[in-house]
C-alpha positions in Angstrom: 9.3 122.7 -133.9 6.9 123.2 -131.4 4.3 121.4 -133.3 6.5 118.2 -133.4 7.1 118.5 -129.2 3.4 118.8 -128.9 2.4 115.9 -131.4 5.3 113.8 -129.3 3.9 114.8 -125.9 0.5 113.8 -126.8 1.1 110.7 -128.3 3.2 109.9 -125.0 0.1 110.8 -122.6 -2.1 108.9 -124.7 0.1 106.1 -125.1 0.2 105.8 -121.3 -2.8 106.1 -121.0 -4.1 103.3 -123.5 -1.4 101.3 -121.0 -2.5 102.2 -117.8 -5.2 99.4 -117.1 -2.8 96.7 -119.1 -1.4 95.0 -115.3 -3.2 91.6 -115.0 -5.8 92.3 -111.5 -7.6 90.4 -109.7 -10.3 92.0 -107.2 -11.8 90.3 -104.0 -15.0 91.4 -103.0 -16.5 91.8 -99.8 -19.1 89.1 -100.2 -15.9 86.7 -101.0 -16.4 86.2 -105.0 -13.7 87.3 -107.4 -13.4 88.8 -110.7 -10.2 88.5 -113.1 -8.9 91.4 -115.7 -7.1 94.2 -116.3 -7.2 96.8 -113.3 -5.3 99.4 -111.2 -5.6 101.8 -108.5 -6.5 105.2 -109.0 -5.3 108.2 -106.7 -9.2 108.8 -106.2 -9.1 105.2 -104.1 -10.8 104.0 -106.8 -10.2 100.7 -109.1 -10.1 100.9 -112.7 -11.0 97.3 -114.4 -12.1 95.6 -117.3 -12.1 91.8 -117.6 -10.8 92.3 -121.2 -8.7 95.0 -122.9 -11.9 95.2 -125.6 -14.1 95.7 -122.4 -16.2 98.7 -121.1 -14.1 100.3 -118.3 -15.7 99.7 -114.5 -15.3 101.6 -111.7 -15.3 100.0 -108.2 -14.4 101.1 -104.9 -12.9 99.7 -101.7 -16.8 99.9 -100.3 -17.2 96.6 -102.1 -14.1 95.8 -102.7 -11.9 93.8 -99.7 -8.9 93.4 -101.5 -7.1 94.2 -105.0 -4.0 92.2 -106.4 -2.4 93.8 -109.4 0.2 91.8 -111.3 3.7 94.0 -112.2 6.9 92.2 -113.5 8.2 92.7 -110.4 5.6 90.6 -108.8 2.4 91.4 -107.0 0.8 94.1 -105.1 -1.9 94.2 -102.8 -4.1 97.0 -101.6 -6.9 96.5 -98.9 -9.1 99.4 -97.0 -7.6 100.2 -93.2 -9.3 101.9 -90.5 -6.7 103.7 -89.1 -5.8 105.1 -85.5 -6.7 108.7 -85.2 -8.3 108.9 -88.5 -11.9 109.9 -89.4 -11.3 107.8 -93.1 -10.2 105.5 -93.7 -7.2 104.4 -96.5 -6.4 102.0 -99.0 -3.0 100.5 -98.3 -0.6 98.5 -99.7 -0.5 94.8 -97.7 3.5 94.5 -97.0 2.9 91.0 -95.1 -0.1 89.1 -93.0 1.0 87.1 -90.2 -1.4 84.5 -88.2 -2.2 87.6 -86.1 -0.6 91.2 -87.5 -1.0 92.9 -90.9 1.9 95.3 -91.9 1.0 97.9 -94.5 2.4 100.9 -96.0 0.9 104.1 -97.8 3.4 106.0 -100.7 2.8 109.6 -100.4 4.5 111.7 -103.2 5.1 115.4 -101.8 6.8 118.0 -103.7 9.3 116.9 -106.8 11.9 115.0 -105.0 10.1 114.4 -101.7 7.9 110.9 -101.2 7.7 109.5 -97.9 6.2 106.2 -96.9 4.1 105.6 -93.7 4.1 102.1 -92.2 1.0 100.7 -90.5 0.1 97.3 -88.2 -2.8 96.3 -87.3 -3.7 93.3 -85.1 -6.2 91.2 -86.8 -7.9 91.3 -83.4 -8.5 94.9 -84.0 -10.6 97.4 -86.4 -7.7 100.0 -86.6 -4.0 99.9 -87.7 -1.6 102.2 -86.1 0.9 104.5 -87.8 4.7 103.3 -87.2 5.8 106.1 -88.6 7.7 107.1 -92.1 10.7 106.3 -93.7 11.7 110.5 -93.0 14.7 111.6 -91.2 11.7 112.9 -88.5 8.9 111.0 -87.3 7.1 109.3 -84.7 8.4 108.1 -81.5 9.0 104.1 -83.0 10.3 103.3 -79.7 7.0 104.9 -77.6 4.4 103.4 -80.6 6.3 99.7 -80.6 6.4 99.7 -77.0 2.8 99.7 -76.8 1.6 97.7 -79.6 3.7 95.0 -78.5 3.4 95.4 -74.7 2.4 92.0 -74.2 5.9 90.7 -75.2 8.4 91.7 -72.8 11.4 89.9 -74.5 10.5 92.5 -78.0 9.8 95.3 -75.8 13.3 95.0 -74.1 14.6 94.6 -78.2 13.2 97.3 -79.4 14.6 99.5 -76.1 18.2 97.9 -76.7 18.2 99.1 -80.4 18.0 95.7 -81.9 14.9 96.1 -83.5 14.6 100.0 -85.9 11.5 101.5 -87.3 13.0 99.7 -90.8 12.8 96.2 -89.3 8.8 95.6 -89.1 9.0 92.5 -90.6 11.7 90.9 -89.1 9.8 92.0 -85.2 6.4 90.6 -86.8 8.3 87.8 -87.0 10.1 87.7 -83.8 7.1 88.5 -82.3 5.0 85.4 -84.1 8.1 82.8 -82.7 8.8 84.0 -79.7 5.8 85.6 -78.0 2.5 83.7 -78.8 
C-alpha cells in the first residue's frame, strides 16, 4: 500500500512539475525587446522560460527583465521589480493597475498553513520607490497616516480618506478619484 501512495505522489510532483512552465509568457526586457513562450515566476525572483515546450529551459532575472506577463485562464498577470520605501532590495511585484501617474502593486506572502497576507504598494511614476499601504491583516499600518501623505497634494482625497469614504481596500477606486479630480 505504501508503494502505490508513493508511486501516486510521485507521479503527482512530477506531473506538476512537467506543467509548471505550460502558462503562455511574454517577458519585456529592459532594453525594450520582447521574447514570447512558456514562462513563470519562481519564488527565487527568478523567471523560468522557454519559447517552446521542446526548448532548453532559461533562467532570467528581473536585472534584465522590466516586466513579465504570464497568461492564466483567468487572465493575465504582471510582475515588474519595485524599489521599495524603507527597503535595502528591492521586490518583484504583481502590477494591480498603472494610471497616467501612480502604479498600484501587490506582493502575496504565504505564512504558516492557513495564513497569507497581501501587502499593497503605490508608487508615483515620478518616483524610484513605492510605498507600503499596508496588508489585507486585521493589523497593519496606519492607511489613514500613509494615504494622507502620499496624496497630500489633494486636499478633496485627503478630507475622503479622513471621513472614511475611502478604506485601505479601495486603492483603485482613490487612484482613480485622485486621476479625475486632483490633476
Amino acid at each position: 500500500m505504501k508503494k502505490i501512495v508513493v508511486s501516486v505522489l510521485l507521479l503527482s510532483f512530477s506531473f506538476i512539475t512537467m506543467t509548471a512552465q505550460s502558462n503562455e509568457a511574454t517577458l519585456i526586457f529592459k532594453d525594450g525587446s520582447k521574447i514570447s513562450g512558456l514562462g513563470k515566476l519562481t519564488n527565487a525572483k527568478t523567471i523560468k522560460f522557454r519559447k517552446t515546450k521542446k526548448d532548453k529551459r532559461q533562467v532570467f532575472t528581473f536585472k534584465e527583465v522590466d516586466t513579465l506577463k504570464v497568461n492564466h485562464k483567468y487572465g493575465t498577470t504582471t510582475y515588474a521589480e519595485s524599489e521599495i520605501e524603507n527597503r535595502d532590495e528591492p521586490e518583484v511585484l504583481e502590477v494591480i493597475m498603472v494610471s497616467n501617474s501612480i502604479a498600484y502593486y501587490q506582493k502575496f506572502k504565504m505564512g504558516a498553513p492557513g495564513r497569507s497576507s497581501i501587502n499593497y504598494y503605490l508608487r508615483r511614476k515620478t518616483e524610484n520607490r513605492a510605498v507600503n499601504f499596508g496588508s489585507n491583516q486585521l493589523v497593519t499600518r496606519n492607511f489613514k497616516k500613509v494615504a494622507k501623505t502620499f496624496f497630500s497634494d489633494c486636499k478633496e482625497l485627503v478630507q475622503a480618506i479622513e471621513d472614511e469614504k475611502y478604506g485601505r481596500f479601495q486603492l483603485t477606486e482613490i487612484i482613480e478619484f485622485y486621476e479625475e479630480e486632483c490633476k
